[in-house]
mmCIF file of the N, C-alpha and C atoms, coordinates in Angstrom:
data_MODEL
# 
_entry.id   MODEL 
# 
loop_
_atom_site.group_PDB 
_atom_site.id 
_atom_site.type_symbol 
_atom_site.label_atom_id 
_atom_site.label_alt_id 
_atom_site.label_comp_id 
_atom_site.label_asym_id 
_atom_site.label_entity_id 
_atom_site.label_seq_id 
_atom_site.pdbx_PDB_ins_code 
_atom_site.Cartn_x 
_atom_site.Cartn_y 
_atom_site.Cartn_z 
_atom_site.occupancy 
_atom_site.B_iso_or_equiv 
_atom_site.pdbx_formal_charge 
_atom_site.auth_seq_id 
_atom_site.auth_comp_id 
_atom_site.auth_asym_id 
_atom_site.auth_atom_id 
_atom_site.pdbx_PDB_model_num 
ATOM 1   N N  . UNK A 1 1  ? 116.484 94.728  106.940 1.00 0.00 ? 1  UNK A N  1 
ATOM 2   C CA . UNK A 1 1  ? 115.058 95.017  106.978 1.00 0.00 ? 1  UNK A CA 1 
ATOM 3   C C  . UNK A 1 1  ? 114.876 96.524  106.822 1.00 0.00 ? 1  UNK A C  1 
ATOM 4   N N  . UNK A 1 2  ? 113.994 96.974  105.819 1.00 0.00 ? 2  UNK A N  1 
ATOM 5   C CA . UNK A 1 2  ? 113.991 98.256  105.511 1.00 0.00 ? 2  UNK A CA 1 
ATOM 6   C C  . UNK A 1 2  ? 112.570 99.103  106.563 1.00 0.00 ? 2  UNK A C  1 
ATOM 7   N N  . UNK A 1 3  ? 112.299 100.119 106.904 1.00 0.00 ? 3  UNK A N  1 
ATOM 8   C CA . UNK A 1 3  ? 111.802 101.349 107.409 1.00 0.00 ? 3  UNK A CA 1 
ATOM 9   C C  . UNK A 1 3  ? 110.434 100.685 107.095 1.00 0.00 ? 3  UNK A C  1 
ATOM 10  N N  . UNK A 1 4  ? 109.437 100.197 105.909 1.00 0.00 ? 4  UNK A N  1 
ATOM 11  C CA . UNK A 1 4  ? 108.715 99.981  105.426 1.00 0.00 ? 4  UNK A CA 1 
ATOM 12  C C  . UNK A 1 4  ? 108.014 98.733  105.886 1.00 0.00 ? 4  UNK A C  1 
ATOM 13  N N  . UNK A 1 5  ? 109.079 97.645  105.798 1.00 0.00 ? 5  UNK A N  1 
ATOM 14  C CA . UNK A 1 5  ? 108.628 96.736  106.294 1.00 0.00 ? 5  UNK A CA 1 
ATOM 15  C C  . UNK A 1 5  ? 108.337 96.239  108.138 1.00 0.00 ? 5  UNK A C  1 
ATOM 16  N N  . UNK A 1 6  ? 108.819 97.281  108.705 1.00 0.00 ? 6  UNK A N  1 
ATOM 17  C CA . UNK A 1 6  ? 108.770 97.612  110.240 1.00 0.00 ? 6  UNK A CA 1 
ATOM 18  C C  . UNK A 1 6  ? 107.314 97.878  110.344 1.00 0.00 ? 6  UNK A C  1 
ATOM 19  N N  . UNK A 1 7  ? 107.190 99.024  109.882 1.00 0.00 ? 7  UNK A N  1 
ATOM 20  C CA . UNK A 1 7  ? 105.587 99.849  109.724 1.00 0.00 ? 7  UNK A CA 1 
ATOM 21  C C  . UNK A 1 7  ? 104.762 99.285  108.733 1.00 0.00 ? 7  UNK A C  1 
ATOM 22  N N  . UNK A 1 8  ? 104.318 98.499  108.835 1.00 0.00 ? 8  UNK A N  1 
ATOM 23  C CA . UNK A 1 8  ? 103.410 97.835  107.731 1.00 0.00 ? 8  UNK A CA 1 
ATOM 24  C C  . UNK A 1 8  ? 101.852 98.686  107.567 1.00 0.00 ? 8  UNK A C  1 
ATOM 25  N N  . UNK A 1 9  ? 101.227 98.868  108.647 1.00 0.00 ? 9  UNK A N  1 
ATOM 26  C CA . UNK A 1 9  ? 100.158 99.699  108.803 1.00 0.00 ? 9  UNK A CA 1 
ATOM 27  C C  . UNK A 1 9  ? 99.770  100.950 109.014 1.00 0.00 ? 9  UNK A C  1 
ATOM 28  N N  . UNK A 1 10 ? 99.153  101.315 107.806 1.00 0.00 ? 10 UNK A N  1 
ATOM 29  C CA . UNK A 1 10 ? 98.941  102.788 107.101 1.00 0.00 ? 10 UNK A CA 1 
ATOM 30  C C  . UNK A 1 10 ? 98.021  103.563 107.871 1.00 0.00 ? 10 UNK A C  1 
ATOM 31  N N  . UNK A 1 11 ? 97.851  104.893 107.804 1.00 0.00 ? 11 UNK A N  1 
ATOM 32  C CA . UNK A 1 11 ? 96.968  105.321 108.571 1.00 0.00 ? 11 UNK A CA 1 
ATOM 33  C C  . UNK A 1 11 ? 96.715  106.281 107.748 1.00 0.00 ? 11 UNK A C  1 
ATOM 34  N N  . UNK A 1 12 ? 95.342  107.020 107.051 1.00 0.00 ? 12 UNK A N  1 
ATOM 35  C CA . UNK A 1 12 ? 95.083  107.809 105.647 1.00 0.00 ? 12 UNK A CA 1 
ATOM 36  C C  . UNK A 1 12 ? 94.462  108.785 106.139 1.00 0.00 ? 12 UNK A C  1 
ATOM 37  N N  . UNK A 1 13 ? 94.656  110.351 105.989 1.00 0.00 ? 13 UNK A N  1 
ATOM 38  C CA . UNK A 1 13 ? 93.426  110.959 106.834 1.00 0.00 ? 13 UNK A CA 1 
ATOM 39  C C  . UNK A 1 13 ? 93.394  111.960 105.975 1.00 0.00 ? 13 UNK A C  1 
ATOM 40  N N  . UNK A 1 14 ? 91.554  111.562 105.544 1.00 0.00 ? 14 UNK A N  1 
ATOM 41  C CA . UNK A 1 14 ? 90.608  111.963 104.062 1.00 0.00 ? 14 UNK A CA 1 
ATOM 42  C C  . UNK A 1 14 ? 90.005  113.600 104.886 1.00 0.00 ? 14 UNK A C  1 
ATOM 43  N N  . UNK A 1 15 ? 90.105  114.454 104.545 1.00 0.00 ? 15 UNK A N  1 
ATOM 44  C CA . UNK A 1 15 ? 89.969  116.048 104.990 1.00 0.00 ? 15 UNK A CA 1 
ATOM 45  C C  . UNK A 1 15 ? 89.225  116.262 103.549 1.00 0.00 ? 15 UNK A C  1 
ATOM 46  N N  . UNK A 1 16 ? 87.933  117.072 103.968 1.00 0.00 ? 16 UNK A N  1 
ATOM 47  C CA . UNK A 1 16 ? 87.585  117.593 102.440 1.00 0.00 ? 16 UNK A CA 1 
ATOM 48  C C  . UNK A 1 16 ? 88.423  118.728 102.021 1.00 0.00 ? 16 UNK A C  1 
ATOM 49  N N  . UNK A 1 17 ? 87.978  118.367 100.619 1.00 0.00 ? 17 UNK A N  1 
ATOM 50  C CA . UNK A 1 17 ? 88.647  119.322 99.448  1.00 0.00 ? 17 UNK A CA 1 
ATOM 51  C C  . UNK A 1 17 ? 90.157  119.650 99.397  1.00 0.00 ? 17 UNK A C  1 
ATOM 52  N N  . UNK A 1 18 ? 90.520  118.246 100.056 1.00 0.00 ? 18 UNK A N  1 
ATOM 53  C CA . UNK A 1 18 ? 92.138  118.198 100.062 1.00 0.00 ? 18 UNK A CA 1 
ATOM 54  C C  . UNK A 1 18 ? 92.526  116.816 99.714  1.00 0.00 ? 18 UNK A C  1 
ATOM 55  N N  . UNK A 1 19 ? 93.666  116.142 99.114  1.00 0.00 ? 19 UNK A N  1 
ATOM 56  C CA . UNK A 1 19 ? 94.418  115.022 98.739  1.00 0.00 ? 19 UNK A CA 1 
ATOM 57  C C  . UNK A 1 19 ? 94.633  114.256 99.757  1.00 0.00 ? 19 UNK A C  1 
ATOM 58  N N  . UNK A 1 20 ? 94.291  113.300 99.890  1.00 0.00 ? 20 UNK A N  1 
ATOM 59  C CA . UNK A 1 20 ? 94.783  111.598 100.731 1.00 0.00 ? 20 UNK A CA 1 
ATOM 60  C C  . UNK A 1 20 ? 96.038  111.875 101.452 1.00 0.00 ? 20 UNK A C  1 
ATOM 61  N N  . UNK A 1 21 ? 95.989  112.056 102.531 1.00 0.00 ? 21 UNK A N  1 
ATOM 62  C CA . UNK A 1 21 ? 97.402  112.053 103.386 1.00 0.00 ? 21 UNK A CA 1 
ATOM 63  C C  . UNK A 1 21 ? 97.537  111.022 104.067 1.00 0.00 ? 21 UNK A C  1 
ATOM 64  N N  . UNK A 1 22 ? 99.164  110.288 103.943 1.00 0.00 ? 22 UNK A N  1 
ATOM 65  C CA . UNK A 1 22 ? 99.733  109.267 104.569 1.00 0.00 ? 22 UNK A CA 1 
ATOM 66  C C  . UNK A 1 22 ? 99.778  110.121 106.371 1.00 0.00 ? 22 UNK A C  1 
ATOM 67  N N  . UNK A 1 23 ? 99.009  109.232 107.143 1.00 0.00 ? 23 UNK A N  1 
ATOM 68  C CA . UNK A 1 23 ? 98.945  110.530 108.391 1.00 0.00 ? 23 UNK A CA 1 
ATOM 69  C C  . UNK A 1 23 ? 100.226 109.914 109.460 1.00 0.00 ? 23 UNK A C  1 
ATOM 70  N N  . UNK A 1 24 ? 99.980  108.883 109.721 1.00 0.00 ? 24 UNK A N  1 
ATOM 71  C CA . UNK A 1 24 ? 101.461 107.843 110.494 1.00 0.00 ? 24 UNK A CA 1 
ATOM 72  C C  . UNK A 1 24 ? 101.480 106.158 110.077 1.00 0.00 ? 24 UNK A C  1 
ATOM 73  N N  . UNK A 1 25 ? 102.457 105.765 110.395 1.00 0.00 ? 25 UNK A N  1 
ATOM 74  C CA . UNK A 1 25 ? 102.780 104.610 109.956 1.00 0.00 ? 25 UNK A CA 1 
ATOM 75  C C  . UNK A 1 25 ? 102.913 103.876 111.445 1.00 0.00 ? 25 UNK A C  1 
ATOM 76  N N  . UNK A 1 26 ? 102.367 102.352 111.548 1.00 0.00 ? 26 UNK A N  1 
ATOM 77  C CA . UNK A 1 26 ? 102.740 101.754 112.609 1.00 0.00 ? 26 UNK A CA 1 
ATOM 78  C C  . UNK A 1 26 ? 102.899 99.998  112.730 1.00 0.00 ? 26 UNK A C  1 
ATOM 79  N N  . UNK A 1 27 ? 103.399 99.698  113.555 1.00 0.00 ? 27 UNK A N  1 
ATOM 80  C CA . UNK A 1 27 ? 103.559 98.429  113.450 1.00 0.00 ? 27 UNK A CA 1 
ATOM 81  C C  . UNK A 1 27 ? 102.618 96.967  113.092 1.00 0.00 ? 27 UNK A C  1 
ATOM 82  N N  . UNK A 1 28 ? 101.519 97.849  114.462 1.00 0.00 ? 28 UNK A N  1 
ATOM 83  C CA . UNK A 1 28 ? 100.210 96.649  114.637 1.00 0.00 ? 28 UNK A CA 1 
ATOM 84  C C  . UNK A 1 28 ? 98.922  97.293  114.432 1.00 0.00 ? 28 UNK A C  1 
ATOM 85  N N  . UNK A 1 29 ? 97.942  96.743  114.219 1.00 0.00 ? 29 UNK A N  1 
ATOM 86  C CA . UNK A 1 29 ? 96.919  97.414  114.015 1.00 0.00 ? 29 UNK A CA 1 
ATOM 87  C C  . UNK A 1 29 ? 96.143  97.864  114.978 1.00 0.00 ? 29 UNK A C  1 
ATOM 88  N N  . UNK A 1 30 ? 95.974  97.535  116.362 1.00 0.00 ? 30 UNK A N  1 
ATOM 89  C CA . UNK A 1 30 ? 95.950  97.729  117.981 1.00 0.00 ? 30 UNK A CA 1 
ATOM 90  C C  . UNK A 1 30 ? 96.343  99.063  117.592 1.00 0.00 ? 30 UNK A C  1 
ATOM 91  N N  . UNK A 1 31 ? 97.259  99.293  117.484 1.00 0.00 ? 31 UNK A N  1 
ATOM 92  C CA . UNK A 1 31 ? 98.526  100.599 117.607 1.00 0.00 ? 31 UNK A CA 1 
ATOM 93  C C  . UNK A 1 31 ? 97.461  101.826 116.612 1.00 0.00 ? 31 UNK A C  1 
ATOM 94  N N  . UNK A 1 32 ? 97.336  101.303 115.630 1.00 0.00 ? 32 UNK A N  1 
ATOM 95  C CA . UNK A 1 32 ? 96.685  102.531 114.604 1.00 0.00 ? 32 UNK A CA 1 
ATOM 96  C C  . UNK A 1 32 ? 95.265  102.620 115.057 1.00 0.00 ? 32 UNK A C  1 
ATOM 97  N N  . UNK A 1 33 ? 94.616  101.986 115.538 1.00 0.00 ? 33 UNK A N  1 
ATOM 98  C CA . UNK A 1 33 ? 93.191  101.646 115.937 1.00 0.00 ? 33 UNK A CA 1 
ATOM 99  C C  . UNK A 1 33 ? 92.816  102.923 117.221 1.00 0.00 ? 33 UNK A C  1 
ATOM 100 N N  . UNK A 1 34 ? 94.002  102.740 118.293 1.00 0.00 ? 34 UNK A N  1 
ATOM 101 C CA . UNK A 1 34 ? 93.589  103.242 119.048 1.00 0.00 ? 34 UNK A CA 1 
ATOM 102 C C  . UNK A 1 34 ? 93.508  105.252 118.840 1.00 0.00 ? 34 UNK A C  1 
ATOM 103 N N  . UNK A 1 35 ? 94.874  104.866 117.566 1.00 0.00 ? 35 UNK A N  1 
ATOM 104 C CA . UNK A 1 35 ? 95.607  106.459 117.151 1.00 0.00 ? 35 UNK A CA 1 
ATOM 105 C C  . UNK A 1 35 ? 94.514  107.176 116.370 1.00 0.00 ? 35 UNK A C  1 
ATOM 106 N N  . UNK A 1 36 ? 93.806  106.469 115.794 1.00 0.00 ? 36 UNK A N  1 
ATOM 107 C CA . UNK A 1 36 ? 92.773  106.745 115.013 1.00 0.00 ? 36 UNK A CA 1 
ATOM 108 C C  . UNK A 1 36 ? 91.554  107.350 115.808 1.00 0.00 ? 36 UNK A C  1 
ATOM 109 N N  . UNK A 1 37 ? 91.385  106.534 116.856 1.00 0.00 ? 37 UNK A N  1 
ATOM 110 C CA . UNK A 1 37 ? 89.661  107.053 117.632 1.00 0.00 ? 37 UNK A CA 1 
ATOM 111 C C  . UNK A 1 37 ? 90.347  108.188 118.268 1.00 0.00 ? 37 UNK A C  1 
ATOM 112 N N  . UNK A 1 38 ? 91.633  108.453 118.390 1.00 0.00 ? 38 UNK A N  1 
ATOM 113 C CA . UNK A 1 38 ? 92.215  109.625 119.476 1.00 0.00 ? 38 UNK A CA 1 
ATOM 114 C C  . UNK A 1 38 ? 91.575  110.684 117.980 1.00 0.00 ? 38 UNK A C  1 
ATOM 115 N N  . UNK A 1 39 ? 92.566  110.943 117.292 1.00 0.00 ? 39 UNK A N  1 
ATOM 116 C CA . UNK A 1 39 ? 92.396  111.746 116.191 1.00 0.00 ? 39 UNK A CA 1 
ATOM 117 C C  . UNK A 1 39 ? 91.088  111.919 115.746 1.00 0.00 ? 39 UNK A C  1 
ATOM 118 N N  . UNK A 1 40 ? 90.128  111.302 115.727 1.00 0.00 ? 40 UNK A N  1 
ATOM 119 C CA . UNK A 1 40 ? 88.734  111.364 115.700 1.00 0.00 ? 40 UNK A CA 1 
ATOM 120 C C  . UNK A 1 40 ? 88.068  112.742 116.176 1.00 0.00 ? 40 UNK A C  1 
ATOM 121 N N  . UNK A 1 41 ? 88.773  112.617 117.715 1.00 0.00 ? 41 UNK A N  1 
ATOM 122 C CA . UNK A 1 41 ? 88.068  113.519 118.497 1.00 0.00 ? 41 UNK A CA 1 
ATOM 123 C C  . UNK A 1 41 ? 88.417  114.283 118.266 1.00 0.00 ? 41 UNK A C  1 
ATOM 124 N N  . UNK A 1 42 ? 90.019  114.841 118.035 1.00 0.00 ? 42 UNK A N  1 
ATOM 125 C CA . UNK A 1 42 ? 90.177  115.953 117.781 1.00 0.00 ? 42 UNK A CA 1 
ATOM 126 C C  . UNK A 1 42 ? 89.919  116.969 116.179 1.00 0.00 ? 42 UNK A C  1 
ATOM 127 N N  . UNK A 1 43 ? 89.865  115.998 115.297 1.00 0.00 ? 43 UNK A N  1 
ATOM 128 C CA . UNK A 1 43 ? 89.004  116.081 113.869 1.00 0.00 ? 43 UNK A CA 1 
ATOM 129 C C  . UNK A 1 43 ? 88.354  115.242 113.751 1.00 0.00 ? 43 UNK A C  1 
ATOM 130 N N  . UNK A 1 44 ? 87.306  116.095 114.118 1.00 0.00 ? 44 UNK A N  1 
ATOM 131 C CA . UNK A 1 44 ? 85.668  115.425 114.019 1.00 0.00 ? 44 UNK A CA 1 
ATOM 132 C C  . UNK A 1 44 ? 85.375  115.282 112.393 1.00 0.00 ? 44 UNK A C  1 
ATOM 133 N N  . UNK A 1 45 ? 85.742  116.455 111.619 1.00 0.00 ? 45 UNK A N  1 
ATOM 134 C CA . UNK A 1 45 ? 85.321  116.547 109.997 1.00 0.00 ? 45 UNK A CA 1 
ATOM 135 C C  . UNK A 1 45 ? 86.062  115.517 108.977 1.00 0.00 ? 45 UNK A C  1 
ATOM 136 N N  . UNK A 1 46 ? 87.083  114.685 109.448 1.00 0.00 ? 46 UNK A N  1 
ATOM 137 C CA . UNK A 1 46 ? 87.861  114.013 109.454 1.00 0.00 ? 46 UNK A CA 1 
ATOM 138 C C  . UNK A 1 46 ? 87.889  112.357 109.368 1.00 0.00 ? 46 UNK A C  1 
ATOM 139 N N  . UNK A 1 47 ? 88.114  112.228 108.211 1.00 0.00 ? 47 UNK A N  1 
ATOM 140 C CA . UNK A 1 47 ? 88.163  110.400 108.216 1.00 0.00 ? 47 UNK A CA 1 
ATOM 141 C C  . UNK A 1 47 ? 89.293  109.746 107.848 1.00 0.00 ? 47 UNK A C  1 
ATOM 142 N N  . UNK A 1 48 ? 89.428  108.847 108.614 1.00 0.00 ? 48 UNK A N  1 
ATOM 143 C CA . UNK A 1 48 ? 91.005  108.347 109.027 1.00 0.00 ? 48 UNK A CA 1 
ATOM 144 C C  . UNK A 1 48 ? 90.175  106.802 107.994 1.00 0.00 ? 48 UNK A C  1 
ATOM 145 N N  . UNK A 1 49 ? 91.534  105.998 107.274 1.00 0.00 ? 49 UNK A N  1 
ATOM 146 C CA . UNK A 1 49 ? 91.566  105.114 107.017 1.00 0.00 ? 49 UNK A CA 1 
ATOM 147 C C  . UNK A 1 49 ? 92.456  104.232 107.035 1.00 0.00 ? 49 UNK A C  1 
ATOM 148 N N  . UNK A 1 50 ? 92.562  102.981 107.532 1.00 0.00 ? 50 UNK A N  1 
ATOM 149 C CA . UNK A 1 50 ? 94.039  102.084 108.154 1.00 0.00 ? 50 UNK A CA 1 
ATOM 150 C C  . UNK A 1 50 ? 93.996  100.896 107.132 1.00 0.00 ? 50 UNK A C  1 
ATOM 151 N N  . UNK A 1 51 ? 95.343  100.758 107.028 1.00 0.00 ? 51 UNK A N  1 
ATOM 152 C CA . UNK A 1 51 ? 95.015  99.263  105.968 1.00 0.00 ? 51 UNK A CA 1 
ATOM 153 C C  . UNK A 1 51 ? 96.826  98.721  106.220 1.00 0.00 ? 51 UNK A C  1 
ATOM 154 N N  . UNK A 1 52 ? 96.806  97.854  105.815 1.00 0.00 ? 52 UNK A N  1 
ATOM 155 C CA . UNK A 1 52 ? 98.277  97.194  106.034 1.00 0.00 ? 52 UNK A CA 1 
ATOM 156 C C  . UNK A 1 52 ? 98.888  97.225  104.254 1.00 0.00 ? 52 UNK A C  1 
ATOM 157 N N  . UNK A 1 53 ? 100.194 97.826  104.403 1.00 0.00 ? 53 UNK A N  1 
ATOM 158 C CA . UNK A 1 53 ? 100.832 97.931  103.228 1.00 0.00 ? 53 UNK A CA 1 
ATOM 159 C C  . UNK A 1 53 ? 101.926 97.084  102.754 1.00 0.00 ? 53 UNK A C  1 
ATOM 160 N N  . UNK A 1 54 ? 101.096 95.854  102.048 1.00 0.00 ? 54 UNK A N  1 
ATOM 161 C CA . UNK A 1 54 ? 101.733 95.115  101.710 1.00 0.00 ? 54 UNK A CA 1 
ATOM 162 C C  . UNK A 1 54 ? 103.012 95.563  100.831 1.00 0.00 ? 54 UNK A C  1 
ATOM 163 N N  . UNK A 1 55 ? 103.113 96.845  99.684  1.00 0.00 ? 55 UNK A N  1 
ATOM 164 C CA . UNK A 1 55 ? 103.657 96.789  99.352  1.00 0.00 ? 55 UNK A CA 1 
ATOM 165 C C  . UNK A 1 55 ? 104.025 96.061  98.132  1.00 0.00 ? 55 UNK A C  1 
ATOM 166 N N  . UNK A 1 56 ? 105.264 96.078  97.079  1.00 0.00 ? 56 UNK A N  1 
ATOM 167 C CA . UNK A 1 56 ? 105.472 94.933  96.016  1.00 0.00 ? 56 UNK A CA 1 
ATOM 168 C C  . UNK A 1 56 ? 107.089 94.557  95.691  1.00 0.00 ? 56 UNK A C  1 
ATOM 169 N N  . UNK A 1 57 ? 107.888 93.726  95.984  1.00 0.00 ? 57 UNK A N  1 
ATOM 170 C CA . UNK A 1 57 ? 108.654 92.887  95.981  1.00 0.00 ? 57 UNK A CA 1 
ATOM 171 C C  . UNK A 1 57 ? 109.466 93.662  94.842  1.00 0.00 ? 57 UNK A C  1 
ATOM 172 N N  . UNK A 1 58 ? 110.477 93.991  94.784  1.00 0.00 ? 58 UNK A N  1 
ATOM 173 C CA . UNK A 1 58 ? 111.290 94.679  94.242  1.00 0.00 ? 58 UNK A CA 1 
ATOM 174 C C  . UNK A 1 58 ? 112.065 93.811  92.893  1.00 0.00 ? 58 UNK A C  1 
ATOM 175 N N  . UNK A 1 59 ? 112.135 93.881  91.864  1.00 0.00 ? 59 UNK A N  1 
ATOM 176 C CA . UNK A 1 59 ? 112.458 92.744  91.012  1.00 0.00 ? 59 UNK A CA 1 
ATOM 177 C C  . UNK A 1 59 ? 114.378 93.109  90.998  1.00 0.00 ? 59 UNK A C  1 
ATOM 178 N N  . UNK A 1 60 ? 114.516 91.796  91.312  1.00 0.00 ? 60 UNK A N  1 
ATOM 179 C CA . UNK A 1 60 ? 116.237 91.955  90.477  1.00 0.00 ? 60 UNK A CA 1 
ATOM 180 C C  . UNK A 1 60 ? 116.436 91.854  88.946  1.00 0.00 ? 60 UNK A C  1 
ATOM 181 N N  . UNK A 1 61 ? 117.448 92.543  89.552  1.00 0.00 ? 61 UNK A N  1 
ATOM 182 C CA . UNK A 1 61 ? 118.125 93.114  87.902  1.00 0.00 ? 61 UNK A CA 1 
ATOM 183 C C  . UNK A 1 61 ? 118.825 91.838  87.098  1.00 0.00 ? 61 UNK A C  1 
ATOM 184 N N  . UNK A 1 62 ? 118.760 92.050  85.858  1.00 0.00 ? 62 UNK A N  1 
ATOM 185 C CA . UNK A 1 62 ? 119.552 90.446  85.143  1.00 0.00 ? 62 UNK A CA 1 
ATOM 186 C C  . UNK A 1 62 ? 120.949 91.028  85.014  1.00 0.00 ? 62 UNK A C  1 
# 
């Protein structure tokens, strides 16, 4: 089981006039939910976005 598939749920934190940052990775969504309203407070200017990363199935080779 790889690193990726442990942490399924993304956590994105949108800052103006800067690029999409992967901010932490976590297991459950409980887990990012709560990490998120913390981070809130401390960047108020700041928008966090969580989503689960499915990811895409790696093809074998012939």
């Amino acid at each position: 089981m790889s690193y990726s598939q442990l942490y399924r749920w993304v956590m994105i934190c949108l800052l103006p006039h800067m690029q999409p940052l992967v901010f932490a990775r976590f297991c459950n969504p409980s887990d990012a939910k709560s990490h998120s309203q913390a981070m809130k407070q401390l960047m108020p200017d700041a928008k966090f976005l969580i989503f689960l990363n499915i990811g895409m199935p790696i093809e074998q080779e012939e």
